[in-house]
Residue, then its C-alpha position, 0 to 999 in steps of 0.5 A: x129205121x122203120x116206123x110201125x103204125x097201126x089204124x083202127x079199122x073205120x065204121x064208115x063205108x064210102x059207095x060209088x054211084x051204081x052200086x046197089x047200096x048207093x040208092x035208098x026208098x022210102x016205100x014208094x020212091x027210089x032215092x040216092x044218097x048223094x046228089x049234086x045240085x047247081x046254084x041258080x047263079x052257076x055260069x051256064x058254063x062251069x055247069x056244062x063243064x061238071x056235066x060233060x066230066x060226069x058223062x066222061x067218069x072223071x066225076x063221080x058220085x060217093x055217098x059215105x055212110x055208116x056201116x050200122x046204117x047200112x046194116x039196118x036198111x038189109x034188117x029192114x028189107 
């Protein structure tokens, strides 16, 4: 017996890290939507560890935003 589903199409849109919508300005600055900070007190090594994964691409960056926001932002260009 097969199960038929159907899903609502979603408004969110995720970006990858390098694509044009990934990064926004305020006028004088260029700024992107996600960013990932280390605590003070994150061992020396784990950081090493998530830097060495970023410049390997087994970590990335993914900034999920509304499509209506992102529709603004091109109205606004």
């Amino acid at each position: 017996m097969a199960i038929n589903y159907s899903t609502l199409p979603s408004n969110v849109r995720s970006i990858k890290q390098g694509e044009g919508e990934f990064y926004i300005t305020d006028g004088l600055m260029v700024h992107s939507r996600a960013e990932l900070k280390f605590a003070p007190d994150c061992p020396t090594d784990v950081a090493a560890a998530i830097i060495d994964a970023f410049r390997n691409n087994h970590v990335y960056l993914i900034a999920n935003v509304y499509d209506k926001e992102l529709m603004w932002q091109t109205l606004s260009q």
